[in-house]
N, CA, C and O atoms as a Maestro MAE file, in Angstrom:
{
 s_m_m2io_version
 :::
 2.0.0
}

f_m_ct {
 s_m_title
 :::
 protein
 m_atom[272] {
  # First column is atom index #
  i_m_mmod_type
  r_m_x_coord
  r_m_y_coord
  r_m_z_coord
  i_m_residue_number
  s_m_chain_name
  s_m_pdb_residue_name
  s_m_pdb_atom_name
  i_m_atomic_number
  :::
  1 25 -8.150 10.815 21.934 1 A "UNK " " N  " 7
  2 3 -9.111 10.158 21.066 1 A "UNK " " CA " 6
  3 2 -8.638 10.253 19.628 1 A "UNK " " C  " 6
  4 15 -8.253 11.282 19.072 1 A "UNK " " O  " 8
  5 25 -8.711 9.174 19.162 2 A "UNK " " N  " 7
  6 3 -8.040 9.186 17.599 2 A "UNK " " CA " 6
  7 2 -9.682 8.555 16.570 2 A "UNK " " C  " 6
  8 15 -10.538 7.734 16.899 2 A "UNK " " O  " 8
  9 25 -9.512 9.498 15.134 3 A "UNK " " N  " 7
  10 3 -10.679 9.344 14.405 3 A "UNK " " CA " 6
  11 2 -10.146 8.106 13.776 3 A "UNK " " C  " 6
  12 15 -8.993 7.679 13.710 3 A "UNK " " O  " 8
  13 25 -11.213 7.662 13.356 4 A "UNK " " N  " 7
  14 3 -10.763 6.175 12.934 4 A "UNK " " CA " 6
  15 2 -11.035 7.074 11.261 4 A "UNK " " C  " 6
  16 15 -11.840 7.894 10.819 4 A "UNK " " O  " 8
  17 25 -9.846 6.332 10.762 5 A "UNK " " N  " 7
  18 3 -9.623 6.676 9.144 5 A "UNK " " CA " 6
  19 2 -10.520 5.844 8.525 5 A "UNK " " C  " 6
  20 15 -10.922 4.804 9.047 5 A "UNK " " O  " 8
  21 25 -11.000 6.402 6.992 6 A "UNK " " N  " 7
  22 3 -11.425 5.369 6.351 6 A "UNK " " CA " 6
  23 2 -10.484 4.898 4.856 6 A "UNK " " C  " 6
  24 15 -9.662 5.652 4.336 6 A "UNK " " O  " 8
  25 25 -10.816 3.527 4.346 7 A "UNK " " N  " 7
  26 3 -9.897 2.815 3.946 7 A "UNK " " CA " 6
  27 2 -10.101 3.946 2.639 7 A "UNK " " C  " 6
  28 15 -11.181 4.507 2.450 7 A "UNK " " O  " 8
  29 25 -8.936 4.169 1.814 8 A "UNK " " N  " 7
  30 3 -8.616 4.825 0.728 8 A "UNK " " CA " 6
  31 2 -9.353 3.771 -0.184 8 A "UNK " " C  " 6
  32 15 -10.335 4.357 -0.638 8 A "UNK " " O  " 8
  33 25 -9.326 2.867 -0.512 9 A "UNK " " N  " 7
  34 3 -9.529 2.220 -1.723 9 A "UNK " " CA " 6
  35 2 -10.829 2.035 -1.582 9 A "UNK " " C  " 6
  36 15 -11.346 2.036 -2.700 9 A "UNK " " O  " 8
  37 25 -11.712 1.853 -0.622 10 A "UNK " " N  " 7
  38 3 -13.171 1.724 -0.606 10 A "UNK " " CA " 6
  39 2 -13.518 3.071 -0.695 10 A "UNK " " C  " 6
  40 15 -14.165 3.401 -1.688 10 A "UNK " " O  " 8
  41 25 -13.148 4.151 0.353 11 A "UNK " " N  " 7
  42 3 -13.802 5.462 -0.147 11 A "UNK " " CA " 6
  43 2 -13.719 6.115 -1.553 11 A "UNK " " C  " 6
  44 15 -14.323 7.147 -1.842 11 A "UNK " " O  " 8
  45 25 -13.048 5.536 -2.263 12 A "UNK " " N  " 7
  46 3 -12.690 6.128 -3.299 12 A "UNK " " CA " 6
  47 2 -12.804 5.170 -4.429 12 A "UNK " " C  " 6
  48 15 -12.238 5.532 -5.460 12 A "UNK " " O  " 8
  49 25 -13.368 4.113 -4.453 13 A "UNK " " N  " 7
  50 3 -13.307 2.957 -4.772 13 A "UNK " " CA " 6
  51 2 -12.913 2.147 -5.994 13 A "UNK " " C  " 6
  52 15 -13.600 1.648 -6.884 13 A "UNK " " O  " 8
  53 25 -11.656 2.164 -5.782 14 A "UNK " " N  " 7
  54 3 -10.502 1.631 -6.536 14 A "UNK " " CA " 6
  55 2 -9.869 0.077 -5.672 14 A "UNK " " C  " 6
  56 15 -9.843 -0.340 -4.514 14 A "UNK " " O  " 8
  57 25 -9.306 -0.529 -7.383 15 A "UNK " " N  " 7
  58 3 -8.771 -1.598 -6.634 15 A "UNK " " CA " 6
  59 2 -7.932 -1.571 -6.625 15 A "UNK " " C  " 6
  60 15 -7.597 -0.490 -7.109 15 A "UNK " " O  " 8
  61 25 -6.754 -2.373 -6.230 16 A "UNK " " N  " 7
  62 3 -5.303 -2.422 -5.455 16 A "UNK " " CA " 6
  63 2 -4.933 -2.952 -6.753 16 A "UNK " " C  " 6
  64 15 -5.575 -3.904 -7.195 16 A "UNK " " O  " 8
  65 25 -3.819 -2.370 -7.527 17 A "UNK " " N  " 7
  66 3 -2.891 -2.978 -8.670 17 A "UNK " " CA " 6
  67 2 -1.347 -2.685 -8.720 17 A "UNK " " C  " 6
  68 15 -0.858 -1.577 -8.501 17 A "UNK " " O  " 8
  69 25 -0.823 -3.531 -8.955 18 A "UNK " " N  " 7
  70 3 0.387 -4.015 -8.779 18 A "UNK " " CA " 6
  71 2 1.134 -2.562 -9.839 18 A "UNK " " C  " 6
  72 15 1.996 -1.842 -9.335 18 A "UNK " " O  " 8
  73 25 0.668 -2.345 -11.204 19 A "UNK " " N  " 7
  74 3 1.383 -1.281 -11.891 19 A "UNK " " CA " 6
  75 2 1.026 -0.096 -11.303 19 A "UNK " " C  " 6
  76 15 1.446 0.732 -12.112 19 A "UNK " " O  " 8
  77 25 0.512 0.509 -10.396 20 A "UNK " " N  " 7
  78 3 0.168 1.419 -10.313 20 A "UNK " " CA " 6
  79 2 0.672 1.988 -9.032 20 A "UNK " " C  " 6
  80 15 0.097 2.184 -7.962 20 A "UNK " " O  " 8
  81 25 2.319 2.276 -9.554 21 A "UNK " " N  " 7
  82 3 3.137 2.330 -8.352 21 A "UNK " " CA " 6
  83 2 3.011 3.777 -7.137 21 A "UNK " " C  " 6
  84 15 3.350 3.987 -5.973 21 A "UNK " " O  " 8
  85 25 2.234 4.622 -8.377 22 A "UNK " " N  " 7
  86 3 2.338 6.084 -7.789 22 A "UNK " " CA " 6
  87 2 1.489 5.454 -6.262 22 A "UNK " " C  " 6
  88 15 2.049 5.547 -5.169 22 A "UNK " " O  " 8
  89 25 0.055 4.812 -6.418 23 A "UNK " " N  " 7
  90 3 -0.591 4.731 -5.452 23 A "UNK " " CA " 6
  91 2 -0.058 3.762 -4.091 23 A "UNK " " C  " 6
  92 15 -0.264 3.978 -2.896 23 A "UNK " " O  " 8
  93 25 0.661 2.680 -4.706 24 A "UNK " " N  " 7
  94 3 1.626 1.667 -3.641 24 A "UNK " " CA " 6
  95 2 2.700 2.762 -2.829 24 A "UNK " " C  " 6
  96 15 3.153 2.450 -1.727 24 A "UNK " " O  " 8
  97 25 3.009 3.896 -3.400 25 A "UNK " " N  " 7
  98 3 4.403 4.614 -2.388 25 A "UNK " " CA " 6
  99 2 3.434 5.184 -1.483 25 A "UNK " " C  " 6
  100 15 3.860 5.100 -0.331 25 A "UNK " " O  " 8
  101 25 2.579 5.595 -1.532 26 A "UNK " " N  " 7
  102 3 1.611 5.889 -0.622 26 A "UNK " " CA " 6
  103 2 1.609 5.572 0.719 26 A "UNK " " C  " 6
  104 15 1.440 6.158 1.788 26 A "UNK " " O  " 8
  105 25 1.905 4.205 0.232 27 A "UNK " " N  " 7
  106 3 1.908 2.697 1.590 27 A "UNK " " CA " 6
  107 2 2.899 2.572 2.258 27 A "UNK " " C  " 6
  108 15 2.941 1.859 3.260 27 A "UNK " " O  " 8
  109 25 3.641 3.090 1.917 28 A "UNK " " N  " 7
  110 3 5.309 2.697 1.779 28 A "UNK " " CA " 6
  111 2 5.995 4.012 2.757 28 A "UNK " " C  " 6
  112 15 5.621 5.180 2.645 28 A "UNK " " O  " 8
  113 25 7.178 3.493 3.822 29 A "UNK " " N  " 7
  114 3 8.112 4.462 4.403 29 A "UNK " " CA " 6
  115 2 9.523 4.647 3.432 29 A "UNK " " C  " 6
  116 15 9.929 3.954 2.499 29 A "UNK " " O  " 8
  117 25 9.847 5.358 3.794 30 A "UNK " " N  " 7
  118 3 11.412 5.910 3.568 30 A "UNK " " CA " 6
  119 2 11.968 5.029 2.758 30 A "UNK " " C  " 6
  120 15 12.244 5.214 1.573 30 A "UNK " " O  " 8
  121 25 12.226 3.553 3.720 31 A "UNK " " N  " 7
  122 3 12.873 2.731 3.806 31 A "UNK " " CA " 6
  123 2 12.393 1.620 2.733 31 A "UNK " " C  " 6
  124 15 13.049 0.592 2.562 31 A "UNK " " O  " 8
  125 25 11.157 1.908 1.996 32 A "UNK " " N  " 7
  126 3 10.365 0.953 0.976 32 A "UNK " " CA " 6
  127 2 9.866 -0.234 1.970 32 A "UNK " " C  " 6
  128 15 10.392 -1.320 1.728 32 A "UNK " " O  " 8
  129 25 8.961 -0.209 3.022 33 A "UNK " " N  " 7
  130 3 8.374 -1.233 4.194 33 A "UNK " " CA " 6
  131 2 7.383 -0.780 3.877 33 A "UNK " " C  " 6
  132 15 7.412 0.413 3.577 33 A "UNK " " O  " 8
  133 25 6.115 -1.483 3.802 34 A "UNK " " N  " 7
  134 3 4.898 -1.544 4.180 34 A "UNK " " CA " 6
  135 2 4.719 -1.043 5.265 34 A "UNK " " C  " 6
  136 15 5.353 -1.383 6.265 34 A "UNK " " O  " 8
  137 25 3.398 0.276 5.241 35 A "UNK " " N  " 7
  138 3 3.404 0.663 6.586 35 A "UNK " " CA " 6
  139 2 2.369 -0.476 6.958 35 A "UNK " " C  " 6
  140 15 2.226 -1.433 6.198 35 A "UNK " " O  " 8
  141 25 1.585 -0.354 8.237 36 A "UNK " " N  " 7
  142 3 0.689 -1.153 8.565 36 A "UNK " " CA " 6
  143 2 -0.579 -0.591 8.286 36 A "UNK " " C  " 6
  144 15 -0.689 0.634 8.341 36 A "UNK " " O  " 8
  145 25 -1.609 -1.335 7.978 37 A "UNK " " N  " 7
  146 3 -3.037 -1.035 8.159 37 A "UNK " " CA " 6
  147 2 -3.521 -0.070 9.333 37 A "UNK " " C  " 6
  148 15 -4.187 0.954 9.179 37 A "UNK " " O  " 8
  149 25 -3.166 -0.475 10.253 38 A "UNK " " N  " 7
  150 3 -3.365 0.445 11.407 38 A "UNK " " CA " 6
  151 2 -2.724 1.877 11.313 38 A "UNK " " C  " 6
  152 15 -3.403 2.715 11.907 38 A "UNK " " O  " 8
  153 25 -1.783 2.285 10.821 39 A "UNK " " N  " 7
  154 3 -1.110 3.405 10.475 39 A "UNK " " CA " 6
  155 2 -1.484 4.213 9.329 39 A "UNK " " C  " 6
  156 15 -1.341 5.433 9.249 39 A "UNK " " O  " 8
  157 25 -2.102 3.239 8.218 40 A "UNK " " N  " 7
  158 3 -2.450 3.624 7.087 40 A "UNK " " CA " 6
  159 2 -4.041 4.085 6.850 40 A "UNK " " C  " 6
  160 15 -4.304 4.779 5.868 40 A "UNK " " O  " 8
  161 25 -4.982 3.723 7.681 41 A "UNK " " N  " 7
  162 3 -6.198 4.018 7.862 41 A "UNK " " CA " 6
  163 2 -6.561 2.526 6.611 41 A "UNK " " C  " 6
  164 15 -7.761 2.564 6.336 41 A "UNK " " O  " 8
  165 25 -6.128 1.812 6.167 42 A "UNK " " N  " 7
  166 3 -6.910 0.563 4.860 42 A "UNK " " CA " 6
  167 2 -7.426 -0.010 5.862 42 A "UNK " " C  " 6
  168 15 -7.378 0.337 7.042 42 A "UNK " " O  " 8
  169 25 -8.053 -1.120 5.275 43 A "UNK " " N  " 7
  170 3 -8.894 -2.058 5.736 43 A "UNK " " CA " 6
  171 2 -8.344 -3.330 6.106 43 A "UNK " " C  " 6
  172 15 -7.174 -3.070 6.385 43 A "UNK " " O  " 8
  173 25 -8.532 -4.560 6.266 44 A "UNK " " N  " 7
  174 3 -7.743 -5.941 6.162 44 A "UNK " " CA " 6
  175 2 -7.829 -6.412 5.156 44 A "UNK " " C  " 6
  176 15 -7.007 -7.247 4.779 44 A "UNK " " O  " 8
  177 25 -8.763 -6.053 4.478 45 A "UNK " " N  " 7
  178 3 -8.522 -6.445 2.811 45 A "UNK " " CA " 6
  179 2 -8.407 -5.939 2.121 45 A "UNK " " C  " 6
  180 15 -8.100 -6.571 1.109 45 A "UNK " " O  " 8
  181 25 -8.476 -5.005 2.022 46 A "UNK " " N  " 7
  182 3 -7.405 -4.105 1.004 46 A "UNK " " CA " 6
  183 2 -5.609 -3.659 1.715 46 A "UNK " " C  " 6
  184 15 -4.735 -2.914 1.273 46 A "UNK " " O  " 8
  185 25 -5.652 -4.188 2.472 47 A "UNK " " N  " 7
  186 3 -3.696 -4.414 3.300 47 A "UNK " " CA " 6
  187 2 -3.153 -5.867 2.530 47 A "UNK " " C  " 6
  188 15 -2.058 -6.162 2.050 47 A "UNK " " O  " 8
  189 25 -4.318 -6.549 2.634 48 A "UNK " " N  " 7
  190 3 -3.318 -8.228 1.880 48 A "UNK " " CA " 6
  191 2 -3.063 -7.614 0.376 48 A "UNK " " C  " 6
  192 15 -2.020 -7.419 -0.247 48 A "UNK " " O  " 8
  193 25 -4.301 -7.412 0.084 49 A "UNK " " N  " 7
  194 3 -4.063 -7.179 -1.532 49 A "UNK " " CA " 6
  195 2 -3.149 -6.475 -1.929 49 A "UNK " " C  " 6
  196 15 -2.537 -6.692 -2.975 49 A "UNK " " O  " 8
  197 25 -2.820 -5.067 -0.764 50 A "UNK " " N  " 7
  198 3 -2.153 -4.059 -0.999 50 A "UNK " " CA " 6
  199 2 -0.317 -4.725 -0.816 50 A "UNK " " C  " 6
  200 15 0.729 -4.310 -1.315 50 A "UNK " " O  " 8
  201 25 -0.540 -5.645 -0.078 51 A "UNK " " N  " 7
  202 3 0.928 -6.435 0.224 51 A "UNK " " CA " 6
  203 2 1.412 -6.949 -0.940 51 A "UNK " " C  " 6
  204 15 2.480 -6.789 -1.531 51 A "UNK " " O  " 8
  205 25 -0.008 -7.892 -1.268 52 A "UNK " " N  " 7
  206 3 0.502 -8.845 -2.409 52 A "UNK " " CA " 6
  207 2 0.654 -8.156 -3.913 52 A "UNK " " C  " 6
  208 15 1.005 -8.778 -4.915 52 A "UNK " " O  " 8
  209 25 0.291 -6.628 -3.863 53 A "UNK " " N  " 7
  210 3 0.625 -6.220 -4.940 53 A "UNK " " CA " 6
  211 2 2.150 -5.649 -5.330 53 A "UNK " " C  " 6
  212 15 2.775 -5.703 -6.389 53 A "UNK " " O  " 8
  213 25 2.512 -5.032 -3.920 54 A "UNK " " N  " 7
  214 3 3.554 -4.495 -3.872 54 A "UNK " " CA " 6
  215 2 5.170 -5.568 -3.766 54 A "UNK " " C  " 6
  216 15 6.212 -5.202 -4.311 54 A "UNK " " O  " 8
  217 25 5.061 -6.739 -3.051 55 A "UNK " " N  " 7
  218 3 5.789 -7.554 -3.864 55 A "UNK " " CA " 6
  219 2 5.550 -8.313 -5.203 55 A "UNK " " C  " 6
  220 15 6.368 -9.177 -5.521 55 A "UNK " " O  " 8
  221 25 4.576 -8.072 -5.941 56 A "UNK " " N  " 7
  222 3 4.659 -8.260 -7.028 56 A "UNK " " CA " 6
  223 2 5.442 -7.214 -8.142 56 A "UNK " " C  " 6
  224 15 6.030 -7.447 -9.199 56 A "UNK " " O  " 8
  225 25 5.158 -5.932 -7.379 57 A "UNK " " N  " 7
  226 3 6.144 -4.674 -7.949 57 A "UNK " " CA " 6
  227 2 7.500 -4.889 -7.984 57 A "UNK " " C  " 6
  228 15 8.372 -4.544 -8.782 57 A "UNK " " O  " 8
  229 25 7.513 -5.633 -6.795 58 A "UNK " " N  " 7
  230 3 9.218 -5.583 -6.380 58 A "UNK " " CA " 6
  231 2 9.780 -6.348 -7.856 58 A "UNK " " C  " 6
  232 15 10.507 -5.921 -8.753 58 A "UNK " " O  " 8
  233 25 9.054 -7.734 -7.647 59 A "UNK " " N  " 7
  234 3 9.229 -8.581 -8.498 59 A "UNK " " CA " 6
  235 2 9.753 -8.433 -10.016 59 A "UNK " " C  " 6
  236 15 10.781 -8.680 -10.646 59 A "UNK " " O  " 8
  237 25 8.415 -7.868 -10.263 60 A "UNK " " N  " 7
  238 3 8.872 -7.160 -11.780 60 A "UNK " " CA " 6
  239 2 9.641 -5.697 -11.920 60 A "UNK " " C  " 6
  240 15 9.764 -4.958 -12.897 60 A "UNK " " O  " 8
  241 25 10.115 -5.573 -10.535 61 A "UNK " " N  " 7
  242 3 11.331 -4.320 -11.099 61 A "UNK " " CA " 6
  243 2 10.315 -3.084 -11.367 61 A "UNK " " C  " 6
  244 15 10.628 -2.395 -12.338 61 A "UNK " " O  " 8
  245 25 9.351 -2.760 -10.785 62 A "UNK " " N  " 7
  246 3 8.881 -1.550 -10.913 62 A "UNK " " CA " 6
  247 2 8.958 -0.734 -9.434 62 A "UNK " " C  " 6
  248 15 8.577 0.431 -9.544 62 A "UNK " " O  " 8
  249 25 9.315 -1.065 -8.274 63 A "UNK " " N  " 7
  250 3 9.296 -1.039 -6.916 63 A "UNK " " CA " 6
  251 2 10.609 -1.559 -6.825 63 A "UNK " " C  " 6
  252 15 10.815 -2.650 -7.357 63 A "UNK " " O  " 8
  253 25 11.876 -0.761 -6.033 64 A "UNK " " N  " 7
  254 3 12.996 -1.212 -5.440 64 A "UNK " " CA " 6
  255 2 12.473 -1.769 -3.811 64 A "UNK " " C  " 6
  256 15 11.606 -1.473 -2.989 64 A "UNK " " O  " 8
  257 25 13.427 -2.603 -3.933 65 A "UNK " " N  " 7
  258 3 13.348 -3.437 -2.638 65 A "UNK " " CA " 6
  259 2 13.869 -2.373 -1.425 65 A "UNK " " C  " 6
  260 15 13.238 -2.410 -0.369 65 A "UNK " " O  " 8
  261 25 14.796 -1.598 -1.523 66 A "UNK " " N  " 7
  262 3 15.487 -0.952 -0.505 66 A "UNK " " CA " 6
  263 2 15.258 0.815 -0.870 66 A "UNK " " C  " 6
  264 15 14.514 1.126 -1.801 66 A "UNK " " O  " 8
  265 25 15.776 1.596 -0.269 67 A "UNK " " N  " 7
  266 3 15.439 3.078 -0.498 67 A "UNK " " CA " 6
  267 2 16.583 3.820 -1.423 67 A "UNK " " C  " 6
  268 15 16.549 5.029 -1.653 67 A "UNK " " O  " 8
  269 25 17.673 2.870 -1.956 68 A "UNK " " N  " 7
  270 3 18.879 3.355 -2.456 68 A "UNK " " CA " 6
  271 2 18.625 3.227 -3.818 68 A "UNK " " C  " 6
  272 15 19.478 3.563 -4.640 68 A "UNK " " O  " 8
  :::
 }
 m_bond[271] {
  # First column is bond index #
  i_m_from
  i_m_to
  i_m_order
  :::
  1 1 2 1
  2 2 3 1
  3 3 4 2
  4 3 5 1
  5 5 6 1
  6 6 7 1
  7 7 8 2
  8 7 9 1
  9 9 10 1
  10 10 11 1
  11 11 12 2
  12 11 13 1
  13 13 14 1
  14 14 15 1
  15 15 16 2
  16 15 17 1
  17 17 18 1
  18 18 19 1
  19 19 20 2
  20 19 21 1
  21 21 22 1
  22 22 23 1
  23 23 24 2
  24 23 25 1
  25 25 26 1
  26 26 27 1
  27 27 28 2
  28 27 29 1
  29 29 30 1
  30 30 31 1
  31 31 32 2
  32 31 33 1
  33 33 34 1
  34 34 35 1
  35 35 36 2
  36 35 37 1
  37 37 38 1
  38 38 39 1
  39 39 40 2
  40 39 41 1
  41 41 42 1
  42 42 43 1
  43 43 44 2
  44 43 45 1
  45 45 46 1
  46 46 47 1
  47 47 48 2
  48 47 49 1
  49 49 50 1
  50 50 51 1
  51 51 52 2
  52 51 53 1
  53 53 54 1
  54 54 55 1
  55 55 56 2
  56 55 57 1
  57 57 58 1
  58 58 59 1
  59 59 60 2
  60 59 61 1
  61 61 62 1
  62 62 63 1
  63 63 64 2
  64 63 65 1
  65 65 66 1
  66 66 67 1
  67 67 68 2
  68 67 69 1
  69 69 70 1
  70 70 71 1
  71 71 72 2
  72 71 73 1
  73 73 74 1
  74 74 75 1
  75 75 76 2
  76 75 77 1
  77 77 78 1
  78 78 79 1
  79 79 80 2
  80 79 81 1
  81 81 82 1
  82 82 83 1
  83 83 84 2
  84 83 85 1
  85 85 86 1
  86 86 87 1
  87 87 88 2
  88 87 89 1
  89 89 90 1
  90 90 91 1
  91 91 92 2
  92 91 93 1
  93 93 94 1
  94 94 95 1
  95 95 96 2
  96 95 97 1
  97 97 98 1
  98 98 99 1
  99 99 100 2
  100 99 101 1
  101 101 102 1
  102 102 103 1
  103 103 104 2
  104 103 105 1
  105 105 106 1
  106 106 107 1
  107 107 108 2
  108 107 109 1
  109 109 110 1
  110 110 111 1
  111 111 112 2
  112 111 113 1
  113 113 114 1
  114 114 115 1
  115 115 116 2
  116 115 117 1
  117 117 118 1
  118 118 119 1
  119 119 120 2
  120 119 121 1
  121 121 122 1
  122 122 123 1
  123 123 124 2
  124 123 125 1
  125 125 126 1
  126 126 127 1
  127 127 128 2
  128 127 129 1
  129 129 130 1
  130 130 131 1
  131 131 132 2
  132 131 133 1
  133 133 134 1
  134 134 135 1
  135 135 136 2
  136 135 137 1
  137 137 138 1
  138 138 139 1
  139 139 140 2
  140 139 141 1
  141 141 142 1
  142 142 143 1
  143 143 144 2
  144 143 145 1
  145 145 146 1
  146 146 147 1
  147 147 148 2
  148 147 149 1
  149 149 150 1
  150 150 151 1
  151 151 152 2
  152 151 153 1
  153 153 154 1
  154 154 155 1
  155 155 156 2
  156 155 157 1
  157 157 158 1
  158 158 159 1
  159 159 160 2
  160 159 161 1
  161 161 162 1
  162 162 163 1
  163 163 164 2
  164 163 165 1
  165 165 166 1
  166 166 167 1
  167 167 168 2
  168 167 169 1
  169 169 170 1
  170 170 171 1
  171 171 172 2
  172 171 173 1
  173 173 174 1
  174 174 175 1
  175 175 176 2
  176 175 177 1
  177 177 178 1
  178 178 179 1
  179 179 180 2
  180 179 181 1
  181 181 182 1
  182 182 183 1
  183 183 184 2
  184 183 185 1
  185 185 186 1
  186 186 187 1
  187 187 188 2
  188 187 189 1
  189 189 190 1
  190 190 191 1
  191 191 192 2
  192 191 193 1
  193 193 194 1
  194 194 195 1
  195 195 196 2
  196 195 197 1
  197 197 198 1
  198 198 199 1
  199 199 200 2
  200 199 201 1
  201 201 202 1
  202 202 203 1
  203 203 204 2
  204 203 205 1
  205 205 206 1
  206 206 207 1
  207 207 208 2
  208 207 209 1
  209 209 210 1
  210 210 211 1
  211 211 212 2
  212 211 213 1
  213 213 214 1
  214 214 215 1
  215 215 216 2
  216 215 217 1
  217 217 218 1
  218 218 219 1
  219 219 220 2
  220 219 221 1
  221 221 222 1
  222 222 223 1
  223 223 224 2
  224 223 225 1
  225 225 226 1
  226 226 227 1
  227 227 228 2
  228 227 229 1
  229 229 230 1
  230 230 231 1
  231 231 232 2
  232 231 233 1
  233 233 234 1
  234 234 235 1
  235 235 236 2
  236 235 237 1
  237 237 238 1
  238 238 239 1
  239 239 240 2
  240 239 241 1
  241 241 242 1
  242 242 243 1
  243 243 244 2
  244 243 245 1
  245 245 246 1
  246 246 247 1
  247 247 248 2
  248 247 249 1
  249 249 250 1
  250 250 251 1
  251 251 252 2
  252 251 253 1
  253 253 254 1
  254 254 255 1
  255 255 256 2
  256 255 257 1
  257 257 258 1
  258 258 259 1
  259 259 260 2
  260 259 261 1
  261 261 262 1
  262 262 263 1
  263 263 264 2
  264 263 265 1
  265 265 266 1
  266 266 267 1
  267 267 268 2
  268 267 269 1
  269 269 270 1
  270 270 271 1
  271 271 272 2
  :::
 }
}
């Protein structure tokens, strides 16, 4: 039997932002991948947002694309 997590950003209730990289590695494996929602205990909407923030990181060079 597995406890069902609750979403970080609602329990705590914060929103998903793109500069705020400390909280995006959170999300993130080894390898800089998105873990999944299901792995991560978030919600489905706070996982898109959380997606679409983190390639926006990539974007502006605050988030490496790879783990090197």
């Amino acid at each position: 039997m597995s406890k069902n997590k609750e979403c970080y950003f609602c329990a705590n209730n914060l929103e998903v932002d793109y500069k705020d990289v400390r909280t995006l590695r959170k999300f993130m494996n080894f390898y800089m991948k998105i873990l999944s929602g299901k792995r991560t205990g978030v919600c489905s909407w706070h996982q898109r947002k959380l997606t679409i923030a983190v390639k926006r990181a990539r974007v502006v060079a605050l988030l490496s694309a790879t783990h090197k």
